[in-house]
C-alpha positions as CSV (number, residue, x, y, z in Angstrom):
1,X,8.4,-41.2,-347.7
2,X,7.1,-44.7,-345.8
3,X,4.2,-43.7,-344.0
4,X,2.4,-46.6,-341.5
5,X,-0.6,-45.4,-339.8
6,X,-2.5,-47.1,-336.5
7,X,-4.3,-49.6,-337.6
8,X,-3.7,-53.2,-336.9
9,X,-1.3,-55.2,-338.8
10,X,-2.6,-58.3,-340.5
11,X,-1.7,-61.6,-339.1
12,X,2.2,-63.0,-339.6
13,X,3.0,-59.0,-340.5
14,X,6.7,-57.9,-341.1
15,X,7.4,-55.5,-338.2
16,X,10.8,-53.4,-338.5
17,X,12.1,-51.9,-335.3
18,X,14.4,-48.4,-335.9
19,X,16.6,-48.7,-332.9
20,X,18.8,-46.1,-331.6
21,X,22.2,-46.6,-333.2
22,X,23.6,-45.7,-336.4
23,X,21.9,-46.8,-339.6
24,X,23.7,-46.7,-343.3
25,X,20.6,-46.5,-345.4
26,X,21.1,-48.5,-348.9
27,X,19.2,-50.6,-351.0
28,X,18.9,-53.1,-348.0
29,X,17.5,-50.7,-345.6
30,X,15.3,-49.5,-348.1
31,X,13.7,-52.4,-348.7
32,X,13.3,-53.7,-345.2
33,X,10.9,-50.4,-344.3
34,X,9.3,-50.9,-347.6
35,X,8.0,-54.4,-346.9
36,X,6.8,-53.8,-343.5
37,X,3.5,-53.1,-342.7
38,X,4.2,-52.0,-339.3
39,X,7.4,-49.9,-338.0
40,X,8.4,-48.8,-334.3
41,X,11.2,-46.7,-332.9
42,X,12.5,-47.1,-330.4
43,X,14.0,-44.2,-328.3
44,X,16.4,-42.0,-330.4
45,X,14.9,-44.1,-333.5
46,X,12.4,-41.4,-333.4
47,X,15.0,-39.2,-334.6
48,X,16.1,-41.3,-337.2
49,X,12.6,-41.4,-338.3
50,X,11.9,-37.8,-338.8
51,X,15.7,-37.4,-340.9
52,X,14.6,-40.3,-343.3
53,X,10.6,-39.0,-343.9
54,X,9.6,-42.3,-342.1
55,X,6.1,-41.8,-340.0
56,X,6.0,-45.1,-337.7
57,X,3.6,-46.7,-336.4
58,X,4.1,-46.1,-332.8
59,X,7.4,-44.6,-331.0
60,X,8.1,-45.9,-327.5
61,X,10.7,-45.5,-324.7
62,X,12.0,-43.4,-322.2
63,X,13.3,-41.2,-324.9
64,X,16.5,-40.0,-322.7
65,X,18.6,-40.8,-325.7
66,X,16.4,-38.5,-328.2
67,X,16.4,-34.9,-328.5
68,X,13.2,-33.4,-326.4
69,X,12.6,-31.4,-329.8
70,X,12.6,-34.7,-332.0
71,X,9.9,-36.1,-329.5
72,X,8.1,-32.8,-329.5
73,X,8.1,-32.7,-333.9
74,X,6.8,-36.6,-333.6
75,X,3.8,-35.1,-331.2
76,X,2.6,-32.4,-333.6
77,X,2.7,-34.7,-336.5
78,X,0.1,-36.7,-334.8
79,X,2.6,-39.4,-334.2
80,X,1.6,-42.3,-331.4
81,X,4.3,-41.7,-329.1
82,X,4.0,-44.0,-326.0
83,X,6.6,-42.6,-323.4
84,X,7.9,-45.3,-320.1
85,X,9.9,-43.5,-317.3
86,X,13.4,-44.3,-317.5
87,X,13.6,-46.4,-314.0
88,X,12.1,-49.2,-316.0
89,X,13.0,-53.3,-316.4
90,X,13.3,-53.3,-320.2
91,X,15.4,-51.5,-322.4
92,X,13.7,-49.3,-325.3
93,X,14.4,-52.2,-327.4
94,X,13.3,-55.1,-325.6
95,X,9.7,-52.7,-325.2
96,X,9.9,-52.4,-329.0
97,X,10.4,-56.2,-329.7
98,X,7.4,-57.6,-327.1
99,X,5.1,-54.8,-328.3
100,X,5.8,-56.1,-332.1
101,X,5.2,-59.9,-331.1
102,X,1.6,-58.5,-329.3
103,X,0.9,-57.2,-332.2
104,X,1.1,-60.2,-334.3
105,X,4.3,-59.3,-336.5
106,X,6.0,-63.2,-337.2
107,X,8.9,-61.1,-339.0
108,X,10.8,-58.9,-337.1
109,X,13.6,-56.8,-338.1
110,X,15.1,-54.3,-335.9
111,X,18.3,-51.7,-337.8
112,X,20.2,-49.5,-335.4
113,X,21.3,-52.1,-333.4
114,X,24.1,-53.3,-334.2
115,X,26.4,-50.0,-334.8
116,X,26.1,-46.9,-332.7
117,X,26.9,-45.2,-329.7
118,X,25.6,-47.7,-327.1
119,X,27.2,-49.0,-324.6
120,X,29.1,-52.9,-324.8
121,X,26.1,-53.8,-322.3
122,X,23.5,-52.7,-325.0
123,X,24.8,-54.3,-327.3
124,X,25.3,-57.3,-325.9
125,X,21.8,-57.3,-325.0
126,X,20.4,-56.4,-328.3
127,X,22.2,-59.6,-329.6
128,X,20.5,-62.0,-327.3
129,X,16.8,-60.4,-327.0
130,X,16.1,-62.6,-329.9
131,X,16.9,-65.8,-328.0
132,X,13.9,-65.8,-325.4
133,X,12.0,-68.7,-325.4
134,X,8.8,-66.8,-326.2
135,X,10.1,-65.4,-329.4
136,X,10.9,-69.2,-330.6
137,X,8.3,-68.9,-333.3
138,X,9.0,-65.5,-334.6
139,X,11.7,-64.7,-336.9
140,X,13.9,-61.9,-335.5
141,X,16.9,-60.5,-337.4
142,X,19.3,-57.5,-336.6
143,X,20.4,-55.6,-339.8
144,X,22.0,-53.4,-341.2
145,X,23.8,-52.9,-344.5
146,X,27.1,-55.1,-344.0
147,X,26.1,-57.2,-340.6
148,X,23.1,-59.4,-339.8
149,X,22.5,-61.5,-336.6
150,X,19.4,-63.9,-335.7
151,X,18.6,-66.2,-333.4
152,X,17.6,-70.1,-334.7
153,X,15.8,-71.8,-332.1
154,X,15.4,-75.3,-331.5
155,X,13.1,-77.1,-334.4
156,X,13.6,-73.7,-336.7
157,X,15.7,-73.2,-339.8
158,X,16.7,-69.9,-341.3
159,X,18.0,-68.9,-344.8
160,X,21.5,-66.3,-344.6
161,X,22.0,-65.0,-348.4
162,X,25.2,-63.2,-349.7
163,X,28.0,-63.4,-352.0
164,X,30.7,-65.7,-351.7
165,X,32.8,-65.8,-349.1
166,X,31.2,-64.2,-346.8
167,X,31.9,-64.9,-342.6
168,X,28.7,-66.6,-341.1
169,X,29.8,-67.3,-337.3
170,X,27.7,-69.3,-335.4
171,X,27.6,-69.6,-331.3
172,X,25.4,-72.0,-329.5
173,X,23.7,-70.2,-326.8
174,X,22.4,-73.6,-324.6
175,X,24.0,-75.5,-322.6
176,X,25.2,-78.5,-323.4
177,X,25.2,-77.3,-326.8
178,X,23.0,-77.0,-329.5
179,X,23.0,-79.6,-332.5
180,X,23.0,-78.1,-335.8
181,X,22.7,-79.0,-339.8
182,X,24.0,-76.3,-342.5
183,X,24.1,-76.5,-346.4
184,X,25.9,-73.9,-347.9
185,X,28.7,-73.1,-346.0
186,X,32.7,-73.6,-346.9
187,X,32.6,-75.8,-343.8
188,X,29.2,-77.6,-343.4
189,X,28.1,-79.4,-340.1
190,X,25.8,-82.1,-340.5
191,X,24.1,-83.1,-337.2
192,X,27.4,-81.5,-335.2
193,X,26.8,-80.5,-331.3
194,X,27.9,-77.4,-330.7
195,X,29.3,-77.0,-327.3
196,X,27.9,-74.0,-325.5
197,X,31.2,-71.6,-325.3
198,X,33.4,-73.3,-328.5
199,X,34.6,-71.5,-331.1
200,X,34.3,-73.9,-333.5
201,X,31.3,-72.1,-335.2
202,X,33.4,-68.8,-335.7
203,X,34.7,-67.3,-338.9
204,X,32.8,-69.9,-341.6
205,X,32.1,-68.8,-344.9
206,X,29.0,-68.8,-347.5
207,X,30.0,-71.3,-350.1
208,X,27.2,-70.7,-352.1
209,X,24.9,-67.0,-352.2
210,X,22.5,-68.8,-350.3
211,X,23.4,-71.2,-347.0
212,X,20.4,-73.3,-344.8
213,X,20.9,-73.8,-341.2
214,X,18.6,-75.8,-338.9
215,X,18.9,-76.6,-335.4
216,X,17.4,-79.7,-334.0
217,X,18.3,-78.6,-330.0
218,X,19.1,-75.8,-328.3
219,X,19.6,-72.0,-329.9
220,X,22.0,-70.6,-332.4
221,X,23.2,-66.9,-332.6
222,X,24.1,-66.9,-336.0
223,X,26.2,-63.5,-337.2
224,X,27.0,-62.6,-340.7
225,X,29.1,-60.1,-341.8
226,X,29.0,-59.1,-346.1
227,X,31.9,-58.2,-348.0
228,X,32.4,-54.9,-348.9
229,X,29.6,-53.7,-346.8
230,X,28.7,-50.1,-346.4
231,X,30.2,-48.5,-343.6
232,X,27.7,-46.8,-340.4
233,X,26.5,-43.5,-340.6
234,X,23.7,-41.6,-341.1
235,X,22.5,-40.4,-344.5
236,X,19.0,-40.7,-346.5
């Protein structure tokens, strides 16, 4: 069982956000709620919570995706459950995500939100939370067992590690473009300006287990997708 309480985390803590989509848990997913020192869930990620033994830190949304008796187990385990009505301006994620950064986290990671029942608007949006300007100093990543996407912005660099042959797709998210510098992938770009909308970035590879990207203007949605990944669902 990972068990968080209410205190504060320390300064530059790793924060994991349990969205509301489907979450293969593996060796990854382990270790990403083992290193943080403060978890949220988001909406239905209260659920996941309770089915994986998991006490957060704090659960927050309008909870219209999770089952009233899920929200009512959380209450009588003395869980902090913060509830918005859902005519709101933020989704449960976005909520999740600006709560972490108040808190100090410098590490985000948010699983559930890349597979799942939502909608194509959700998950469009989950993809580009990370790319607002106040988040520029904060490292946010969407994971889950066989996918990853995070957001580079400009004067940032960011590590993606892997096997081999693995697609690394990166999309410039500025206009004009954004001007980038990798090391590690099949087909490296040294100084290249992306132009907002080209598909040149898509379908790369990792070269080597480990590839570097740095982005000297603009931002960079960078998506990786493992080999032989483990497919959604839920299990513990």
């Amino acid at each position: 069982m990972v068990t968080h309480g209410s205190q504060p985390p320390p300064p530059g803590a790793a924060c994991c956000i349990i969205a509301g989509g489907d979450i293969a848990v593996g060796p990854r997913v382990r270790s990403i709620l083992d290193a943080s020192s403060l978890i949220i869930a988001a909406d239905r990620g209260i659920s996941t919570c309770l089915a994986l033994g998991v006490t957060p830190t704090l659960c927050i949304g309008d909870f219209d995706s999770a089952p009233d008796e899920d929200v009512a187990a959380a209450r009588a385990r003395g869980w902090d459950v913060r509830a918005y009505p859902a005519e709101k301006a933020a989704t449960d994620g976005e909520l999740a995500l600006v709560e972490a950064a108040a808190r100090g986290a410098r590490k985000i990671t948010v699983l559930g939100a890349l597979t799942g029942p939502d909608r194509l608007d959700h998950g469009v949006a989950n993809l580009l939370m990370a790319a607002r300007p106040a988040l520029s100093g904060i490292e946010v990543r969407l994971v889950d067992e066989a996918r990853e996407a995070l957001v580079i912005h400009a004067g940032n660099s960011a590590a993606v590690t892997g096997e081999r042959g693995d697609y690394v797709t990166l999309l410039p998210l500025t206009e004009p473009d954004a001007v980038i510098t990798t090391w590690g992938l099949k087909y490296d770009l040294l100084g290249i300006a992306l132009e907002y909308g080209s598909t040149r970035g898509v379908s790369n590879e990792l070269a080597w287990p480990r590839a570097d990207i740095s982005v000297a203007r603009g931002r960079l949605l960078v998506l990786h997708e493992r080999r032989g990944g483990v497919q959604p669902g839920r299990s513990s």
